[in-house]
N, C-alpha and C positions, 0 to 999 in steps of 0.2 A: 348451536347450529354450526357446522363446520363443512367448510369444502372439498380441503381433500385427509384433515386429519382424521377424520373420521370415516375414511376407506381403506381399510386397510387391505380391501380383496384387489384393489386395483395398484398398490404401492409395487408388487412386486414388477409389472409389467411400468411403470413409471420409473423406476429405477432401472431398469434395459435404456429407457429411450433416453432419457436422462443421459446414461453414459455414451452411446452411444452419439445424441448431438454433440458431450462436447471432445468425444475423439474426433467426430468431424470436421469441429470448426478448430481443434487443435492442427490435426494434418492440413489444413487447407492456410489458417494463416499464421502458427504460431513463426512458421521460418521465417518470415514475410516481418513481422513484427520484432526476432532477433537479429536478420539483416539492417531493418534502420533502424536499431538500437545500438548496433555494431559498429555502425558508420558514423554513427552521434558522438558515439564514446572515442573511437579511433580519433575524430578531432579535439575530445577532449583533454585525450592523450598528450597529442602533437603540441596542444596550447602550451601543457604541466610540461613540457619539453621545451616549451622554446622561454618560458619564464624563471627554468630553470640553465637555461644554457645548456639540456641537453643532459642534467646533474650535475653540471661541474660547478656551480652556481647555488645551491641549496645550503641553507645558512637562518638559521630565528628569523631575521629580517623579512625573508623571502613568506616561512611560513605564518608568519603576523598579517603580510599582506596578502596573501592570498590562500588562506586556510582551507579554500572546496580544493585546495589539488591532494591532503593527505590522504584520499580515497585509491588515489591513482599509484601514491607513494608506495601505500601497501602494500600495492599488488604489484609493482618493481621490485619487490626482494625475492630473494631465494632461502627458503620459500615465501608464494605470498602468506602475510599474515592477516589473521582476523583481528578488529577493530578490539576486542576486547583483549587482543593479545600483546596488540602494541600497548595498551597499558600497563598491561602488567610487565614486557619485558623494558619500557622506560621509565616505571615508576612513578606515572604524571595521575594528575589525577582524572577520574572518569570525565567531569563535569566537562576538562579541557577539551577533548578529543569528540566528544559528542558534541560540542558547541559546536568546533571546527565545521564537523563534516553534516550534522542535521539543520546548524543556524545560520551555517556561513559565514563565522566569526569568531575568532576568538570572546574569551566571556570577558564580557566590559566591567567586569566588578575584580576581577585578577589583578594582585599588583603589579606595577612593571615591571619590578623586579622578577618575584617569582614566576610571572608569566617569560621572562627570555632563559630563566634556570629550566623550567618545564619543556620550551621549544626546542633549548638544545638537548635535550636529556631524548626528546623525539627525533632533531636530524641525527642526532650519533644510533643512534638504532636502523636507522634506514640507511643512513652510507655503511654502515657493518655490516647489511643484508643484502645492500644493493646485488642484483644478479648480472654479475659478470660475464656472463657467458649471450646477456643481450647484449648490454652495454658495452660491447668491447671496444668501446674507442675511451675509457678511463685508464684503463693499462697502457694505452697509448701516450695518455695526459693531453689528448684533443676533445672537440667537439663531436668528433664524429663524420663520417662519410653520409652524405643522404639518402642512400638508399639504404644504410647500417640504421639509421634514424627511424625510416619509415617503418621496418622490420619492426624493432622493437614497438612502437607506438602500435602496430596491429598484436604483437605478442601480448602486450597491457589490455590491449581495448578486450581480445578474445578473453582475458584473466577476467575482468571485469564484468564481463557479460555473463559468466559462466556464475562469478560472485554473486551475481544479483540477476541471475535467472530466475527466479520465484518473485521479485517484485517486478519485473518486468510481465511475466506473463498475466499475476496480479491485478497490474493496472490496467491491459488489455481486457480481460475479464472483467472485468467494473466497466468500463468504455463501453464494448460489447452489450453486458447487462442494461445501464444506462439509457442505452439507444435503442434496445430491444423494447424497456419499459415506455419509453418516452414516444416511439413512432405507434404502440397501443395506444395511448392515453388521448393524444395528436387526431388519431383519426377517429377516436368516438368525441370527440369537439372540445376537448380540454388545452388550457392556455400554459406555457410554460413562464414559470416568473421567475426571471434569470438573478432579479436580485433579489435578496434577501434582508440587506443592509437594514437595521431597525424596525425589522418585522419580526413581530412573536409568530412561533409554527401553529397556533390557532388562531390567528387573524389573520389566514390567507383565506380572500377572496372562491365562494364557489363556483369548482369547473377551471379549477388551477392548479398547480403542482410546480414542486420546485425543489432540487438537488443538494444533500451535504448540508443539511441544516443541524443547529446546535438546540436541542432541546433538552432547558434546564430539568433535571431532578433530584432528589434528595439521595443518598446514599443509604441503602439500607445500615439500617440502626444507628442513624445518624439524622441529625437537622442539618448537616453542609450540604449546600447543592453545589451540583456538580453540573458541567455541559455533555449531554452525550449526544455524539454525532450520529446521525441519519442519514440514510443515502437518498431514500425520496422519501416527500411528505407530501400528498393528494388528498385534495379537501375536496370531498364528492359533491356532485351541481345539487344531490337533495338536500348538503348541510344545511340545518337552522342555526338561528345565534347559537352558540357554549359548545357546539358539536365539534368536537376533536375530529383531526384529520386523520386520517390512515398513515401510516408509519412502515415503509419499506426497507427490510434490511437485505440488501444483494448479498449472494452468496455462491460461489463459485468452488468446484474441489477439481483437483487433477487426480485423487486415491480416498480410499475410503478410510485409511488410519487416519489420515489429520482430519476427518470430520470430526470423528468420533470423539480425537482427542480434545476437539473447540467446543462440541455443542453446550457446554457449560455454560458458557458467553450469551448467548441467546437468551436461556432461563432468568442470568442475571440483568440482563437488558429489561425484560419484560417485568422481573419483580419491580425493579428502581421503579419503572413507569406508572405499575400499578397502585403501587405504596403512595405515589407523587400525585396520578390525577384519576384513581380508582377505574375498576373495573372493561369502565366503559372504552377507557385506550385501545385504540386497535390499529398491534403488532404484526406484522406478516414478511415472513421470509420468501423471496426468491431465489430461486436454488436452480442450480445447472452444476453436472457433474454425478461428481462419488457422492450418493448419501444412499445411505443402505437403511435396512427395516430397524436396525438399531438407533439408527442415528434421529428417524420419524418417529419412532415408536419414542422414544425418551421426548424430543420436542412436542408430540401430540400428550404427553403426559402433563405437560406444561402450562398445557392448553393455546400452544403455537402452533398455527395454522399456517400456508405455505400455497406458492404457486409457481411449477413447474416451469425453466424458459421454455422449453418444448410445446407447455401449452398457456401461452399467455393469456388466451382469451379465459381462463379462469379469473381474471378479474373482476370479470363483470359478477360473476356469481355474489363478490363481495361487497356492490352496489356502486362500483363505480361504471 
């Protein structure tokens, strides 16, 4: 029994409106959400400037203690470069550069040694590239003029924005999603449980739900289990004991190529689950944006099922 994977006379008119809300909510707040991303980053700029003295100051030492600014460093060269680029044009290794910038630390198992060969092998790659033509108070051999200061920190912050325009609008779209799911759930009488902390996702309480959970599986053709993350898991007020909860995976498209090119991801979500706690798991996508008849028609092959943000009240049909 299925609710809307098994209509395929009404997918076509679902995909209009689909695109449709989310060119809506794109014109109405994506600017809205690049402005104070803009402003965020603009200070984050100014900070990687005043800890660097403006660049006159950048040295191993600097980057050991304060490794979230090599995001910023980047994008000060001419050109800026991508994260896997500075690897390779300083020869460090991957491990160090992703530590940096996704952990916030260099990696605590590096020796010290090799860890300040690596850092300088990354500040000589950034003062080579530094772009002069922001910075023009180095050719100077000052600090800088303040308002030559402020200029460059908005040239970076725009670099940056522009760099990580797609996780930015990303995390809006989950938010969005999120809150779209969450005020359905809210006003048909369901309780939000904010924590998770040592609860398994089928020992949640019925007539509850609750956000980014880690639900262990086994890896296809494999005995390792693995954690896969969930965006929502809703355990409906008719659950009896053993009853699995519903399992929401948000989904958001700006174009119809990247759907096409992810919905692999899905397929492999739902085998792991079903392999792990059979059949009875129930997986559902929520989708807003680009998914076209190819992208349903492969998911309903799958036997994934799905609920429009357009029309959320398709919830219920699934008994919550």
């Amino acid at each position: 029994m299925g609710v809307n994977k098994n209509k395929p006379d009404r997918w076509k008119t679902d995909i209009a409106k689909s695109v449709d809300f989310y060119n809506d909510w794109f014109l109405r707040s994506a600017p809205q959400v690049f402005k104070e991303t803009r402003l965020k980053t603009s200070a984050q700029v100014e900070q990687v400037l005043k800890l660097t003295a403006n660049f006159t100051r950048l040295n191993p030492e600097v980057l050991q203690e304060y490794p979230t600014i090599l995001p910023v460093l980047r994008m000060a060269t001419c050109p800026p470069i991508a994260r896997d680029r500075l690897i390779g044009l300083a020869g460090v290794p991957r491990n160090l550069v992703k530590s940096m910038e996704d952990n916030e630390r260099v990696p605590p198992l590096m020796k010290p040694l090799q860890l300040q060969e690596n850092l300088k092998k990354i500040e000589k790659v950034i003062r080579d590239l530094l772009d002069s033509d922001i910075f023009v108070w180095l050719d100077r051999d000052d600090e800088g003029k303040t308002e030559e200061v402020l200029r460059a920190a908005t040239i970076i912050a725009d670099r940056l924005c522009g760099a990580e325009a797609n996780p930015i609008l990303r995390n809006a779209q989950e938010k969005r999603q999120l809150a779209s799911i969450q005020h359905w759930l809210e006003k048909h009488g369901y309780t939000f449980s904010e924590s998770t902390t040592g609860k398994k996702f089928d020992n949640l309480s019925p007539g509850t739900f609750a956000f980014h959970f880690n639900v262990p599986v086994r890896q296809t053709n494999s005995d390792k289990e693995v954690k896969m993350p969930i965006d929502v898991v809703i355990m409906p007020f008719a659950a009896k004991p053993g009853d699995f909860p519903v399992l929401i995976e948000a989904k958001s498209a700006g174009d119809f190529t990247n759907t096409n090119k992810r919905r692999k991801e899905e397929a492999t979500k739902v085998s792991q689950l079903r392999s792990t706690y059979g059949n009875d798991i129930r997986f559902i996508l929520f989708l807003s944006g680009y998914f076209d008849s190819n992208y349903l028609q492969y998911e309903a092959a799958e036997d994934i099922d799905w609920v429009w943000e357009h029309r959320v009240s398709d919830f219920a049909e699934f008994g919550l």
